[in-house]
C-alpha positions as CSV (number, residue, x, y, z in Angstrom):
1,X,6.2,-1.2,-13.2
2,X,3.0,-3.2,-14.3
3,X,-0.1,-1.5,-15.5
4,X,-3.2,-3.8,-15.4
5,X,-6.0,-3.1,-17.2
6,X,-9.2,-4.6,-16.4
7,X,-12.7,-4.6,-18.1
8,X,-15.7,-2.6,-16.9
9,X,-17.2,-5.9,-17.0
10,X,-15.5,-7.7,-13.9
11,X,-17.7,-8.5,-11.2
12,X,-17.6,-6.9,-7.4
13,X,-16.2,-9.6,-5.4
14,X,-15.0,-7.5,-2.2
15,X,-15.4,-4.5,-0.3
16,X,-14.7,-1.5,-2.9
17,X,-17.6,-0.6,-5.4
18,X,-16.6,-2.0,-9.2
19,X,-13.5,-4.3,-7.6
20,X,-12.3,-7.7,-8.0
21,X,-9.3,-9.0,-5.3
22,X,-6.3,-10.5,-7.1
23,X,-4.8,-12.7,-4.6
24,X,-0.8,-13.1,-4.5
25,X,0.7,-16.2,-3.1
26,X,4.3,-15.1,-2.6
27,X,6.4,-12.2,-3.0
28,X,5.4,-9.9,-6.3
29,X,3.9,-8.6,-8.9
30,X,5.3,-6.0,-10.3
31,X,8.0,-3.4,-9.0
32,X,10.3,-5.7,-7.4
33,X,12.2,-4.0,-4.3
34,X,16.1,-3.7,-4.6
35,X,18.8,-4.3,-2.4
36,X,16.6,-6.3,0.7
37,X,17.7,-7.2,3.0
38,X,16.0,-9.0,6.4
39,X,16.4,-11.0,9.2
40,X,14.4,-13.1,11.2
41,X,12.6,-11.8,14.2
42,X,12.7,-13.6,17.5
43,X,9.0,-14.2,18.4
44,X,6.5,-16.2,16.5
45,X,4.3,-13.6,16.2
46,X,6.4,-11.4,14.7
47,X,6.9,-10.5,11.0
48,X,10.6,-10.9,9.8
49,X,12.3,-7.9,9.9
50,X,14.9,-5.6,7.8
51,X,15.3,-2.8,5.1
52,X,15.5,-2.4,1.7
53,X,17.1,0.7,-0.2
54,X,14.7,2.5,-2.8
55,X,17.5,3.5,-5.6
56,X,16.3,6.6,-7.3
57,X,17.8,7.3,-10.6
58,X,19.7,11.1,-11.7
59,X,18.3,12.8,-14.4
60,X,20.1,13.0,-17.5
61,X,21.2,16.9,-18.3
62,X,18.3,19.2,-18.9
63,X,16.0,16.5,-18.0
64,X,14.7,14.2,-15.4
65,X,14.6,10.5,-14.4
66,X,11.8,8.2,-13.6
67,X,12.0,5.8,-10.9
68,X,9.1,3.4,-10.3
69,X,9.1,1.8,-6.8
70,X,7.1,-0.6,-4.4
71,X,7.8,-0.2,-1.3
72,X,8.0,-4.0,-0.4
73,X,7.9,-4.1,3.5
74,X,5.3,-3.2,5.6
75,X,5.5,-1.4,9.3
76,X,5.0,-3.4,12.3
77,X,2.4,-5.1,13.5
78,X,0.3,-3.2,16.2
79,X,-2.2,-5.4,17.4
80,X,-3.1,-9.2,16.2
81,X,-5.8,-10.9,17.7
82,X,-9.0,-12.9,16.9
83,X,-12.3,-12.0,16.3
84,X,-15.4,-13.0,17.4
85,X,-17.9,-10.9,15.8
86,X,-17.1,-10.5,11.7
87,X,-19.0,-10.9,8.8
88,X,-18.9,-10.5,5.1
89,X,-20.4,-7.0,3.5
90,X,-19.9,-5.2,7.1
91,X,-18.0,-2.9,8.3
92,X,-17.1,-4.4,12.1
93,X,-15.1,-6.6,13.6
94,X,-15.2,-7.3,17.0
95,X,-12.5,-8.8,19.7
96,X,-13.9,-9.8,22.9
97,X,-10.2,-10.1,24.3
98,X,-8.9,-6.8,23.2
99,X,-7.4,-4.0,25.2
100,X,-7.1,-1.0,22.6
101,X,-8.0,2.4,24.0
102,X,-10.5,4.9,22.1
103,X,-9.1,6.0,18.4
104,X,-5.9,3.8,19.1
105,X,-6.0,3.4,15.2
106,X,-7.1,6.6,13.4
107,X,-7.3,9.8,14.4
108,X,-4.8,11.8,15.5
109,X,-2.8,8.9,16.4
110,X,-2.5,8.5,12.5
111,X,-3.7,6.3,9.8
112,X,-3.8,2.5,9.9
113,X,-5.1,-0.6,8.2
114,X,-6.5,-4.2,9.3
115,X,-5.6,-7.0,6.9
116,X,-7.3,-10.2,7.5
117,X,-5.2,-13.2,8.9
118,X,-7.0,-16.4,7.6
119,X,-10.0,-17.9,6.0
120,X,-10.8,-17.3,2.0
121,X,-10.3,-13.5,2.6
122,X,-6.7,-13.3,4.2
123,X,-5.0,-10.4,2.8
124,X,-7.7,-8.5,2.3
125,X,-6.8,-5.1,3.8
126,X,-9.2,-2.2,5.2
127,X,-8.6,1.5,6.4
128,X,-9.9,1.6,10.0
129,X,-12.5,4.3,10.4
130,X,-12.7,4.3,14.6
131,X,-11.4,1.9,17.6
132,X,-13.6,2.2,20.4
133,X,-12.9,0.2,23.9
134,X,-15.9,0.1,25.5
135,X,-17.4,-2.4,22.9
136,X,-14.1,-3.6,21.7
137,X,-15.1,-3.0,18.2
138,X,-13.2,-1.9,15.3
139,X,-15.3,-0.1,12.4
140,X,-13.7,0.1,8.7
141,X,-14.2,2.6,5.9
142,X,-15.1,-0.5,4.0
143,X,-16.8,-3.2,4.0
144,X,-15.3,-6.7,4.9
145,X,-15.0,-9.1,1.3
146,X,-16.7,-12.0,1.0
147,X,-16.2,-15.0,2.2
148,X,-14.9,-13.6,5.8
149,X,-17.1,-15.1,8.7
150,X,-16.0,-15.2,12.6
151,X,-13.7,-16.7,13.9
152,X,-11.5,-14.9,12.0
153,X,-7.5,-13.8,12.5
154,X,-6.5,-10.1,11.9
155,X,-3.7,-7.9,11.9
156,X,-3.2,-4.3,12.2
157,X,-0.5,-2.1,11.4
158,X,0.2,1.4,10.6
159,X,0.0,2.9,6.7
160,X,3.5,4.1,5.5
161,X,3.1,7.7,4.2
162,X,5.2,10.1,2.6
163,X,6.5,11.1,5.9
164,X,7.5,7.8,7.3
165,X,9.1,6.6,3.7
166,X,11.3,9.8,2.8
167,X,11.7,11.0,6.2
168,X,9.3,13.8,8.2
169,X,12.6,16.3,7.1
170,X,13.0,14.8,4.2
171,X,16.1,12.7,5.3
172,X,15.6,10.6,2.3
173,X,17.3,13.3,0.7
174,X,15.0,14.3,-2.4
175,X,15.9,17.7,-3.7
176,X,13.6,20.3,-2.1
177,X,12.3,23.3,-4.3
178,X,9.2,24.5,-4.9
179,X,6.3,22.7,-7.1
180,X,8.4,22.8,-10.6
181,X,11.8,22.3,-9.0
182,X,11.9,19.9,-6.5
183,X,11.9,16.1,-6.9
184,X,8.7,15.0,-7.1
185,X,6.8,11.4,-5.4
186,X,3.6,10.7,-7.6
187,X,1.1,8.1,-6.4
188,X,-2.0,7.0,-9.1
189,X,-5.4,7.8,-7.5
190,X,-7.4,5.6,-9.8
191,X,-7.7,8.4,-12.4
192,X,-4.3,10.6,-12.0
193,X,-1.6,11.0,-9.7
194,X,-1.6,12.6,-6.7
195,X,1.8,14.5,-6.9
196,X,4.1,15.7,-3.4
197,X,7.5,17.5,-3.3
198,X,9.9,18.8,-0.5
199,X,8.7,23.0,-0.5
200,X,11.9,24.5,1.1
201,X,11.1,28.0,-0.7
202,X,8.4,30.1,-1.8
203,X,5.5,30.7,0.2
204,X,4.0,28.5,2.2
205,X,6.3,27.1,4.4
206,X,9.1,24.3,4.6
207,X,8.0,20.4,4.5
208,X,6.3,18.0,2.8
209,X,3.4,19.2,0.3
210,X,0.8,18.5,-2.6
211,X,1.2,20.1,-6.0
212,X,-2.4,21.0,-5.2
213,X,-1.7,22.8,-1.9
214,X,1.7,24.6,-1.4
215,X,0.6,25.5,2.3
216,X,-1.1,22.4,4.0
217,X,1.3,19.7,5.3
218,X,1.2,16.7,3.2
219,X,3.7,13.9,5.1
220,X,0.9,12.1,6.9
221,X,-0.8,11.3,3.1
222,X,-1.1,7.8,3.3
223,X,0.7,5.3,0.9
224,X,-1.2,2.3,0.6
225,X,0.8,-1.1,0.1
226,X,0.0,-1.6,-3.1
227,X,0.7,1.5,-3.9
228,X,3.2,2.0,-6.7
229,X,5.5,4.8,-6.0
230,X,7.0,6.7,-9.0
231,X,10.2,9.4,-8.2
232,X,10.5,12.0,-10.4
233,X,14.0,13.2,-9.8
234,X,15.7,16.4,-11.0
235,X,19.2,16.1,-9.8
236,X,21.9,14.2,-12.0
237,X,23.1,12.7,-9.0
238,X,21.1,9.1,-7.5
239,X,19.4,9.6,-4.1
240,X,19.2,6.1,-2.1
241,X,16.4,6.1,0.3
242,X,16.6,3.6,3.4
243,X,13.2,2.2,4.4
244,X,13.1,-0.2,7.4
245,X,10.2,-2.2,8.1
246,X,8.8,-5.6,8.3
247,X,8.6,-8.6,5.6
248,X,5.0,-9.5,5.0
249,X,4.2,-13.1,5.4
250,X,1.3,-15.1,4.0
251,X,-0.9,-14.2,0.8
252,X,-1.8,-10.7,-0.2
253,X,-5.4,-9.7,-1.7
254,X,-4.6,-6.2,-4.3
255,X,-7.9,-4.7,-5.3
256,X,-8.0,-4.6,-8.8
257,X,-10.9,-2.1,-10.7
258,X,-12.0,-1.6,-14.1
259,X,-9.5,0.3,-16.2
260,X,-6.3,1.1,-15.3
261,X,-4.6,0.6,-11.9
262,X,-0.8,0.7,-11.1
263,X,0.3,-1.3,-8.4
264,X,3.3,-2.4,-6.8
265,X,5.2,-5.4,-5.2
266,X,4.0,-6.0,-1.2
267,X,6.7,-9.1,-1.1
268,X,10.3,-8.7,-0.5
269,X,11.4,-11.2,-3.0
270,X,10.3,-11.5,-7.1
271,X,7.9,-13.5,-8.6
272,X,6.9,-14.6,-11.9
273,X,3.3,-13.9,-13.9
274,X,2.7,-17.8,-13.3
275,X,3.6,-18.0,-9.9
276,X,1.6,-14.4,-9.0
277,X,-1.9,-16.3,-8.7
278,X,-3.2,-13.2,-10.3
279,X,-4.8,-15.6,-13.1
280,X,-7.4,-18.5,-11.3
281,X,-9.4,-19.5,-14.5
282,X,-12.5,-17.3,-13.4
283,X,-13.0,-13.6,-14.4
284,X,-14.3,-13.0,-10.6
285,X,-11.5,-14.0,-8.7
286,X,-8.7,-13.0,-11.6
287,X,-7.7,-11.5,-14.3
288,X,-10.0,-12.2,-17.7
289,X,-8.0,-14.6,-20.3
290,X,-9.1,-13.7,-24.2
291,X,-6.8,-12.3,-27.1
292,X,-4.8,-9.1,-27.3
293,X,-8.2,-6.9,-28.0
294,X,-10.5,-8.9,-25.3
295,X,-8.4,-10.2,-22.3
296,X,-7.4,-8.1,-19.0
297,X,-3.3,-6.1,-19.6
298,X,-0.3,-6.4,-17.9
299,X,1.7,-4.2,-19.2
């Protein structure tokens, strides 16, 4: 996996506090996705499609195993459009032709994200707060990056989360146990990890949970798609888990922030440091060039 360390220093150039967007060109950074396979879809509007298979290593005796994972496909696409109303440092977009109803995309229909389609921006990615019809608006836990000005292209799609990766049952076929004995899924929250297992005993109740909370259920916690995915596994024996989904097209925009952040491959295909894009030449826009003591990590 790549860790990528970043100065306090760096300047805000999007929508989180304290962030700067390092823009990707192809397929890549870091945890590269094994086994992909895809075909093309047959409308023009539509992502390719496939699957990959996420290879999770056994533990050696009296141990266990690491596996560090990006997921590398995206779900579908759920609504694409144009909008007419958008600016930079808000948190609204607007489509005068759309038809969603009322919390289409959040709420109890689930979790889901808008990525922007085109202009100096596209791949920028925001959680989506509320849909509402009436207005045709679309309002984002975060404010759009700079640079985004209407027209402007978007997409939106549904967040994977632990549920839709391994399987609401755990068909992915982890090894269920309580909070020390089950395989565990840890995701880096900026300054830990956020650690879920398969509960099948103990109290509590059966399916997916937090280390943190053995009762609540935990298999609609979103996984972001940078998100790096680390499988701690238990068992000696591999577990193969089959994700379908689509292959992202165009760039991708991964918020970087001071420290340390751990992030993962969006692409379906490899790519080197010099072909990533995540070094421009300005400290703003990428990482910060210097010696081994001074410059920005990529370990």
């Amino acid at each position: 996996m790549a860790l990528h360390q970043s100065k306090p220093e760096l300047k805000n150039q999007n929508m989180k506090p304290s962030t700067t967007y390092v823009a990707f060109c192809a397929a890549v950074m870091l945890l590269g996705a094994s086994n992909v396979v895809y075909s093309q879809a047959t409308t023009a509007t539509t992502d390719p499609v496939g699957f990959i298979t996420l290879n999770v290593a056994g533990a050696q005796p009296g141990g266990s195993a690491l596996s560090f994972k990006g997921l590398s496909l995206t779900r579908p696409i759920e609504f694409q459009g144009s909008a007419e109303t958008a600016a930079a440092n808000t948190p609204t977009i607007v489509d005068n032709e759309a038809t969603w109803t009322d919390n289409q995309f959040n709420g109890a229909n689930g979790a889901y994200y808008l990525e922007i389609a085109s202009g100096p921006a596209a791949g920028t990615t925001y959680d989506i707060a509320t849909t509402t019809a009436a207005t045709k608006t679309i309002t984002l836990a975060q404010n759009l990056a700079a640079g985004v000005t209407a027209p402007v292209t978007f997409k939106i799609r549904k967040h994977w989360t632990i549920g839709s990766v391994f399987g609401a049952n755990n068909e992915g076929g982890l090894a269920g146990g309580d909070s020390t004995t089950a395989d565990q899924i840890l995701i880096y929250n900026g300054t830990g990890y956020d650690i879920y297992y398969y509960q099948t005993t103990g109290a509590g109740g059966t399916g997916w949970r937090k280390t943190t909370d053995a009762a609540a259920d935990a298999s609609g916690a979103v996984i972001s798609p940078e998100d790096a995915v680390i499988v701690k596994r238990s068992q000696a024996t591999a577990a193969n888990v089959v994700l379908m989904g689509a292959v992202k097209t165009g760039p991708a925009s991964i918020p970087i922030l001071p420290g340390n952040n751990i992030t993962a491959n969006v692409f379906a295909a490899p790519m080197t440091l010099q072909s990533s894009g995540i070094y421009t030449g300005d400290n703003a826009t990428g990482l910060a060039a210097g010696d081994p003591s001074t410059a920005d990590l990529v370990k």
